[in-house]
N, C-alpha and C positions, 0 to 999 in steps of 0.2 A: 504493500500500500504506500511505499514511499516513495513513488514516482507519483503518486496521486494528488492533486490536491482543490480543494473545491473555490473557485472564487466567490468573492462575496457578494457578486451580483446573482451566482447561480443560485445559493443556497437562500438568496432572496427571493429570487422567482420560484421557486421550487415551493416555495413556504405561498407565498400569494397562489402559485397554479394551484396547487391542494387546499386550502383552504376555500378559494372562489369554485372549486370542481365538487366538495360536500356541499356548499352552501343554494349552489344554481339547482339542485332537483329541489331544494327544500323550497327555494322562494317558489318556482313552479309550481310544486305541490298546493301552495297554502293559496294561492291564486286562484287553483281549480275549484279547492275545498268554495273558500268563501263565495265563488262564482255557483257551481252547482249543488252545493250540501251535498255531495256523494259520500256515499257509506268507505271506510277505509280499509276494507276486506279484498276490493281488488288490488289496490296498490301494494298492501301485504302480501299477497299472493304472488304478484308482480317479483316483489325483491326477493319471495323467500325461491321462488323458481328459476332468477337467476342466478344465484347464490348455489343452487342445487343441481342444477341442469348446466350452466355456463362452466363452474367451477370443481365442484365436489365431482359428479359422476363425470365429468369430460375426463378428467385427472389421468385416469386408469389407461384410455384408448390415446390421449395424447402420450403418455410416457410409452407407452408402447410403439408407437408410429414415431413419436418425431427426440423423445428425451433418452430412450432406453439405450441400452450399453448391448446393443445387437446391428446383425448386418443391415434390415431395412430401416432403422432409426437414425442409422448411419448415412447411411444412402441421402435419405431426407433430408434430417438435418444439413447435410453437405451440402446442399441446393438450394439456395434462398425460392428458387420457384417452386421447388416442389413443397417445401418447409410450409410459405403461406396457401400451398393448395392445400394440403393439409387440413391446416389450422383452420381455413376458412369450411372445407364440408364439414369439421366435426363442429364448427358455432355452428353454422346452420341447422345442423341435424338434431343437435341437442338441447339448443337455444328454440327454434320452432317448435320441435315435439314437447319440450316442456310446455311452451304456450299452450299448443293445442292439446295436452293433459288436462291442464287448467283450467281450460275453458270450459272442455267435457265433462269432467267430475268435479272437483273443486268448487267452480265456480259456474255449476250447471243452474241455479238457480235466476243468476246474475243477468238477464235478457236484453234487456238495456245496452244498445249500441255505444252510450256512454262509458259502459265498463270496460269495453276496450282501453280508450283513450286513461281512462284511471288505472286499468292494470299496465298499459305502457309506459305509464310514469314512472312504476313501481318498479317496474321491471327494470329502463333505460336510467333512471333515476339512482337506483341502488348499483347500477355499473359505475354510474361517474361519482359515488360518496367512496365506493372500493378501489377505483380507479385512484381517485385522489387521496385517499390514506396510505396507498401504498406510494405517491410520490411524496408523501410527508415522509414515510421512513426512508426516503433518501436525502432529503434534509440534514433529518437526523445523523446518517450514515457518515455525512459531509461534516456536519460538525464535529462528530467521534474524528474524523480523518485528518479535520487539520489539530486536535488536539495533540495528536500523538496517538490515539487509542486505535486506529484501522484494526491494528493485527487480533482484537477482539472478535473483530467480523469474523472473519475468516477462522476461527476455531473448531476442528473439527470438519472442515470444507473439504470434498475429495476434490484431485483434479482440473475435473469436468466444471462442479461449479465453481470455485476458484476462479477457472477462464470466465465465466458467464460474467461472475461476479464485477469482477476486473474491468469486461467490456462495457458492462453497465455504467460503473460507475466512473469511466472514463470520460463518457457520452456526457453523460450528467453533469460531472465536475465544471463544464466550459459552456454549460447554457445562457443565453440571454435574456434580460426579463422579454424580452420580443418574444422568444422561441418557445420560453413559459406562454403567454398570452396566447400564441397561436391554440398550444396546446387546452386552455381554457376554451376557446371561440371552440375546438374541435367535437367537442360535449353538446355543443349546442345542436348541431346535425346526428350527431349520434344519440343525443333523444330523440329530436326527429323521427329519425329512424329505425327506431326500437317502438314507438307509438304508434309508423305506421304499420308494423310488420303484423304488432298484436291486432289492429286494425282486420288484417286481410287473413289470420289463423282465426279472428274470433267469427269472421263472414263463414269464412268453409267451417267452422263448428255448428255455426248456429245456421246457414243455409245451405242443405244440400247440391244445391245447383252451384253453391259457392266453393263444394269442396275443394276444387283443384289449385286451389289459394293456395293453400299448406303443401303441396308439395312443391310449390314456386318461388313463397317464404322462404324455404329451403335453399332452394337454388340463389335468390337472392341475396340470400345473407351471405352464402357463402361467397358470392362474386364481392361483392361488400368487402367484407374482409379481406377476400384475395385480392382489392385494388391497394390494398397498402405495400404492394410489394413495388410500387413501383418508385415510393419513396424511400425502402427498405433497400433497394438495388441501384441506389442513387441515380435513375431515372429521373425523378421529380425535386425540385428543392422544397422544402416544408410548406413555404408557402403557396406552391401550383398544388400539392397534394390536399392542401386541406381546404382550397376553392373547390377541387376536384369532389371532396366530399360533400360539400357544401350545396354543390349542382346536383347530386347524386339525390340526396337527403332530399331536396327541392319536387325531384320530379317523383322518387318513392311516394311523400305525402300527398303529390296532387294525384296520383294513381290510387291511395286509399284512401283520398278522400272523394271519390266519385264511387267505390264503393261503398263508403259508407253512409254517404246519400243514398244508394241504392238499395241498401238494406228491407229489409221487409217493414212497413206501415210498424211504427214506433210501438211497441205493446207499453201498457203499465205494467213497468219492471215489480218484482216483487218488492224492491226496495223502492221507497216513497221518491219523489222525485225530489223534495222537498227536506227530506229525511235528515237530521244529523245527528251521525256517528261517528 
């Protein structure tokens, strides 16, 4: 770690990007609340789905494909395109079918073309509060670094994550509050787009003619993810990638939002419309 060292503009931005990336689902959240009185059982469902589906259960099939200590994780990993092909079918796959769980069982009661839009909050919302805690622990990391303490990090580190570690925190060390900001603004398309998706899983839940949404969600999210590779393979600099996203997120929402106009004649949800919980 002694070739490391973090400036103090990074660990500035670093501290603002995570701090504004928890803070932007909450003000959205309390926005909708106060607008609609919606019940908070989809937005719960929302985070605890991505939390489970995005994180926990993806864990197992990503260490095996892209992290594991075998010939095709090898392979992969070696390949920045294959790496984010990857990464992007197993969000899709896992990320959508969690939605479309949700929407089935969980949240079968839930009718209301509005619960979409509250469970993508929940959903997109608890990416960017995780998103941004975890670039709070490189803040953190940054300050253990220039104190002298790095070599704490690293205890007990094989190899492999060692290099990770190292690359990571190399990246980091030399950010600007700009490239922080960008990274803020990038959250905002990426609700977006976590709002429209449940959007168009909760249509093919709830309308059979809509089913073949969810396996498009799929395919979409995955291309989603897989367009980060093109900032990833220095293709793109930060800031054409994350216009790129920006157009992307643009044209997703205006596509679910004409399905969500299209939805079936509004029923009275079981939840009041009016309701607060």
């Amino acid at each position: 770690m002694e070739n490391i060292h973090f400036t103090d503009e990074a660990i500035a931005g670093l501290v603002i990007q995570s701090i504004s990336m928890m803070i932007l689902p909450i003000v959205l959240l309390v926005i909708w609340k106060i607008k609609t009185h919606e019940k908070m059982l989809p937005v719960i469902v929302g985070a605890v789905t991505w939390l489970l589906f995005a994180i926990i259960l993806k864990l197992a099939p990503a260490y095996v494909l892209i992290y594991g200590d075998n010939p095709v994780a090898k392979t992969i990993s070696g390949n920045i395109w294959y790496t984010m092909m990857i990464a992007g079918v197993l969000a899709g796959v896992f990320e959508e079918t969690g939605r479309f769980l949700a929407f089935k069982f969980v949240l079968k009661k839930y009718e209301h073309r509005r619960s979409s839009l509250s469970y993508g909050i929940g959903h997109g919302g608890f990416e960017s509060v995780y998103i941004g805690f975890q670039i709070f622990t490189f803040a953190a990391m940054g300050i253990m670094i220039n104190s002298g303490m790095g070599d704490q990090l690293t205890n007990g580190a094989d190899e492999a994550m060692m290099s990770t570690m190292l690359s990571q925190l190399t990246q980091q060390s030399q950010l600007t509050i700009g490239e922080c900001l960008l990274g803020v603004f990038e959250r905002i398309p990426a609700i977006v787009t976590q709002i429209s998706f449940s959007v168009l899983v909760f249509a093919a839940v709830r309308e059979r003619k809509y089913v073949w949404l969810y396996p498009l969600a799929i395919l979409l999210h995955a291309l989603v993810d897989f367009s980060s590779v093109f900032y990833s393979a220095g293709l793109l600099p930060l800031w054409a990638f994350e216009l790129m996203l920006a157009l992307i997120a643009v044209v997703l929402a205006f596509f679910a939002a004409r399905i969500y106009g299209r939805l079936a004649v509004e029923q009275a949800s079981p939840v009041s419309e009016n309701s607060i919980g």
